[in-house]
N, C-alpha and C positions, 0 to 999 in steps of 0.2 A: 520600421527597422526589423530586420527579418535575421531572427537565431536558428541556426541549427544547434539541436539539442542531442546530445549521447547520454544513454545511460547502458550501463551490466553492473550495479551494484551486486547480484546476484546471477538468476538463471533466465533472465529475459536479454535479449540483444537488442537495444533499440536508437532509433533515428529518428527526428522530427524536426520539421522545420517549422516557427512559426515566426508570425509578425505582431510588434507590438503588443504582445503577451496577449494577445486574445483574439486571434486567427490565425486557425487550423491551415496550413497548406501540407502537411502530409505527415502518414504517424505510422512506422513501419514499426513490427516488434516480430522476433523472431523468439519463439520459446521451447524451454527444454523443459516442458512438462513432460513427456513421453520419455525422454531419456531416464529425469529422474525416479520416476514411477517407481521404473525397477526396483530402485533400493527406499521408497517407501520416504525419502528426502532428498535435500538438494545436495550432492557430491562436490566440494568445492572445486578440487582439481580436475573433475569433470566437465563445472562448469566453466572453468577457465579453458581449456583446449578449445572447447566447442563454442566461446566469445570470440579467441584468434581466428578460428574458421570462417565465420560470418559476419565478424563488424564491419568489414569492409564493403562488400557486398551491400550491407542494410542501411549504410552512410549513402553508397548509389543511388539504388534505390527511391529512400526518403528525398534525395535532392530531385530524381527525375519523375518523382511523384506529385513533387511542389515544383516541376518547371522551371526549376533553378539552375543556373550554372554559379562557381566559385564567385565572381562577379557580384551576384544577388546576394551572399550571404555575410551579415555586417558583422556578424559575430557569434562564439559556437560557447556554448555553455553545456558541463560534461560532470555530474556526478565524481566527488573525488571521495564522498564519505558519506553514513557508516557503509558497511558491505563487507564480501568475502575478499579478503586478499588481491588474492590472483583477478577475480572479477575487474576489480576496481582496477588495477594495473592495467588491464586490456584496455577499457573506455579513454584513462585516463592519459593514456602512450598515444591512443590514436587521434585523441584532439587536440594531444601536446605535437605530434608531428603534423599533422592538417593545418594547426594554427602557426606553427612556423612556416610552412612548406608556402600557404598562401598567402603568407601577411595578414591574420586576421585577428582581431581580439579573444579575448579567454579568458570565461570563466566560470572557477570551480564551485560548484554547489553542492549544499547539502540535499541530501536524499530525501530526508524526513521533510523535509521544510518544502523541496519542492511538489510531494502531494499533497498539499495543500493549494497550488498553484494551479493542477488538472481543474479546479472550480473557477477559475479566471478566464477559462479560454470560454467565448461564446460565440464566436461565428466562426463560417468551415469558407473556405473559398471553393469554387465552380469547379475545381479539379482536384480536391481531396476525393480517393478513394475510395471509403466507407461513409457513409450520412449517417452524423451521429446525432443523438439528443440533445443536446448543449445545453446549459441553464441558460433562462432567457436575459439573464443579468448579472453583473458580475457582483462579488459579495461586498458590504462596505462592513468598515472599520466605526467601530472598534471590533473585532471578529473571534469569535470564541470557534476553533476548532476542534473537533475528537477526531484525532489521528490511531485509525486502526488497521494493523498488517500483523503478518506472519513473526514478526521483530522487533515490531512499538505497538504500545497501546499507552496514549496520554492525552490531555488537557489542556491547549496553549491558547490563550488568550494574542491575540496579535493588535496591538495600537498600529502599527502601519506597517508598509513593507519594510518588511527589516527592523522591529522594533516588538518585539513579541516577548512572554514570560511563561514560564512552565506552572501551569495550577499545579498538575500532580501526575504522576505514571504509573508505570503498573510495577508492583514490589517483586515481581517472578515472572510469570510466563508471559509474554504477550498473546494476547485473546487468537491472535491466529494461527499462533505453536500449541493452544489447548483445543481449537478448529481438528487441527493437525492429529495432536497425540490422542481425540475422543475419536475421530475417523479412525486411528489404526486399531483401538480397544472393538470398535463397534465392527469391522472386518469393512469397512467401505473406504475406496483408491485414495491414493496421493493425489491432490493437495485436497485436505479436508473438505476445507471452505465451501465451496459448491458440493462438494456430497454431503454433506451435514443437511445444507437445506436443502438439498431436492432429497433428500430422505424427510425431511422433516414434513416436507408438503403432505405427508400421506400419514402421519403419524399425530400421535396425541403429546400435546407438550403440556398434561394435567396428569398423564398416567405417575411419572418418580415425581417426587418433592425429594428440590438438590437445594443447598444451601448457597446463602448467600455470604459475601465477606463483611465481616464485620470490622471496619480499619479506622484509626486516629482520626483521618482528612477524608472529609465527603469525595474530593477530588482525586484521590489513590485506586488504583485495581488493584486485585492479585486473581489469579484464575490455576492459580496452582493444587488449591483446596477442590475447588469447584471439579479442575480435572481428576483427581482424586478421588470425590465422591461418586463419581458414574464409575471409574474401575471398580468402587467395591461398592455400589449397589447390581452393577452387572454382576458379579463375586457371588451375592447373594442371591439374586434371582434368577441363576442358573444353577445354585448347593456346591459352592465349591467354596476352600478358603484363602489364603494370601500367596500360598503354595504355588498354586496352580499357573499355569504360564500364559500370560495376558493375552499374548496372542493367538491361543486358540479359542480362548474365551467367545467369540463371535461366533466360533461351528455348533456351539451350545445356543445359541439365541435364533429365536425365531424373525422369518422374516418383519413379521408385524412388531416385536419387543423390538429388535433395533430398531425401525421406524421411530418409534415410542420414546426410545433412549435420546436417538436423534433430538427429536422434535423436545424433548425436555432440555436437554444441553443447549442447544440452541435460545430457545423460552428464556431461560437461566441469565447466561449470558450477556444475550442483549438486555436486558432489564437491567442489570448491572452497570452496562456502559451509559445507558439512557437515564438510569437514576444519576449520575455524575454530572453528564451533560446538562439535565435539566436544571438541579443543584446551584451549578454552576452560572447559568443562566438566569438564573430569580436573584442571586448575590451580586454579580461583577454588571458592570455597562456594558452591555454587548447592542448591538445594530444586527449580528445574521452570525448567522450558524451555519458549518459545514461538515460535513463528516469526509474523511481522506483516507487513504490507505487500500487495500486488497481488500479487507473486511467491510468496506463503507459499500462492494456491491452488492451485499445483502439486503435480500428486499423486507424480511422481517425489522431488520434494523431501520431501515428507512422509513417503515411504516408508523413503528413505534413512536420514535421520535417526532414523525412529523404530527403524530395525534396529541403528543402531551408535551408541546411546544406552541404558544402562540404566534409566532410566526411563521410565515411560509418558508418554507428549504426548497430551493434550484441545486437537484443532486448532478453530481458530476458522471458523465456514460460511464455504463461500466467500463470499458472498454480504458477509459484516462483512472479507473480507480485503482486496480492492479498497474505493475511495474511498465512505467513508458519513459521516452526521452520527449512528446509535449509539454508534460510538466514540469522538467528542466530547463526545454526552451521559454517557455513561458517565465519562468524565476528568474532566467539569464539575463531576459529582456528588463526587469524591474534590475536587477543588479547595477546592468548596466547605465542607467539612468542615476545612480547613487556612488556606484565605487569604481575605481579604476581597474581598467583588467590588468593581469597576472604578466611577467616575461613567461611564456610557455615552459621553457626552459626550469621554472621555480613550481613548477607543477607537485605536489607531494597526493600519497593516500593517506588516507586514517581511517581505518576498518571500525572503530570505535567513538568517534567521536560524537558528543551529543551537541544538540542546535544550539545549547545555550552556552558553548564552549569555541563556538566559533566566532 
């Protein structure tokens, strides 16, 4: 059974088609990192003009990447929630017209829920474009996920497809929005994430002692402290006080001290999410671990975890850990196997809704 998948929850455009939630036949994403850069985050209204621009296109595309014509595609699965507005509108207008236009099924999934799914796909077909790493197996249940991006950071335990519980989240920032706000403190580009560690490779993450949260539930983040404490150890060890304006804060540091900040922020961090994870894993029944989300491309992250974890982790390419539409197609396909698809026509968004709410 072969889904075409949409996603633009945000500032990625994407298409993919897969079969049977776990081959690859084509995974197109078109991204507005470069655009956003500029303003240092993702501009919603920006990102939405520049979704109408190119979804159409990357829907092409993806079909004549997977050798497909309308014909081959048994049913299209499309991100309706969480996201920016206007994003979601875009995805969600153009699989609602696609699915009408050609008689196909539809259905809407959630965002969060489907990166978890990017660790399902393991085989590529003869004519995907990019040769990816794939885990060499898919994860079994009962399955304790750590979903981490730029907009979640939490804990979900999953008994089966479609049958999951929330351990715990994060009380304030998501680990990838404090990625984000220690890259603009430390003067290194949009989007953090990847500048944080490739700064950190060359840095000492021994130089600051940052704290850690101390919270009710082993299973809870917060990284709002954590972000906190690098603006005002930078503060300090460049002689300025609260005054001073954060953003020039980095023309005062040395190339080697931000390194240094880096690579501690980082250190910090992950050990936070990995102390939860593990926790987490010596309590509940778990069979396999995965980590999802934008942040699960970190190699310090993957490292850690897979050293103070007894079992082996099959991590998902980077390339599926950051925002795609395989991991939707992938979800669609278990969807579809359990619930009825939607009238096109009853299509809705919701910018906010959480997995356990749906």
């Amino acid at each position: 059974m072969k889904i075409l998948g949409i996603e633009s929850s945000c500032d990625e455009t994407a298409a993919a088609v897969v079969e049977n939630g776990e081959i690859l036949h084509s995974s197109v994403v078109h991204t507005q990192i470069d655009i956003h850069a500029t303003y240092g985050g993702v501009v919603p209204e920006v990102a939405a003009r520049n979704h109408l621009e190119v979804i159409n296109p990357v829907v092409r595309l993806a079909l004549a990447n997977a050798q497909c014509t309308w014909n081959d595609i048994d049913a299209i699965a499309v991100t309706n929630t969480p996201g920016l507005v206007g994003s979601l509108l875009i995805g969600s207008l153009t699989a609602q017209m696609l699915a009408f236009l050609h008689n196909i099924p539809l259905y809407p999934v959630h965002h969060v829920e489907a990166h978890v799914y990017a660790n399902f796909i393991t085989k590529q077909s003869g004519f995907s474009q990019e040769k990816l790493q794939l885990p060499v197996e898919q994860p079994k249940f009962p399955l304790l996920a750590l979903i981490v991006s730029g907009g979640h950071t939490q804990l979900v335990l999953f008994r089966n497809h479609g049958d999951f519980i929330l351990l715990g989240a994060t009380r304030d920032d998501a680990v990838g929005e404090a990625f984000d706000k220690v890259a603009k403190i430390l003067g290194f580009p949009y989007p953090g994430g990847p500048s944080i560690a490739k700064a950190a490779e060359v840095g000492n993450p021994r130089t600051y002692s940052l704290p850690k949260p101390k919270l009710d539930s082993p299973y809870e983040f917060s990284f709002s402290g954590l972000k906190t404490a690098v603006l005002r150890a930078v503060q300090h060890e460049v002689g300025v006080d609260i005054t001073f304006p954060s953003h020039k804060l980095s023309e005062r540091l040395t190339s080697a001290q931000r390194n240094d900040f880096a690579a501690s922020f980082q250190h910090t961090a992950v050990d936070i999410l990995v102390d939860a994870t593990t926790h987490a894993f010596a309590r509940e029944d778990v069979a396999s671990v995965v980590i999802a989300g934008g942040v699960a491309a970190n190699h310090e992250l993957r490292t850690h975890l897979a050293n103070r974890l007894p079992i082996q982790i099959h991590y998902a390419p980077p390339q599926l850990c950051t925002d795609n539409a395989a991991m939707v197609a992938s979800l669609g396909y278990y969807f579809s196997r359990e619930k009825s698809a939607i009238n096109p026509l009853d299509i809705r968004i919701a910018p906010r809704l959480t997995m356990t709410a749906r």
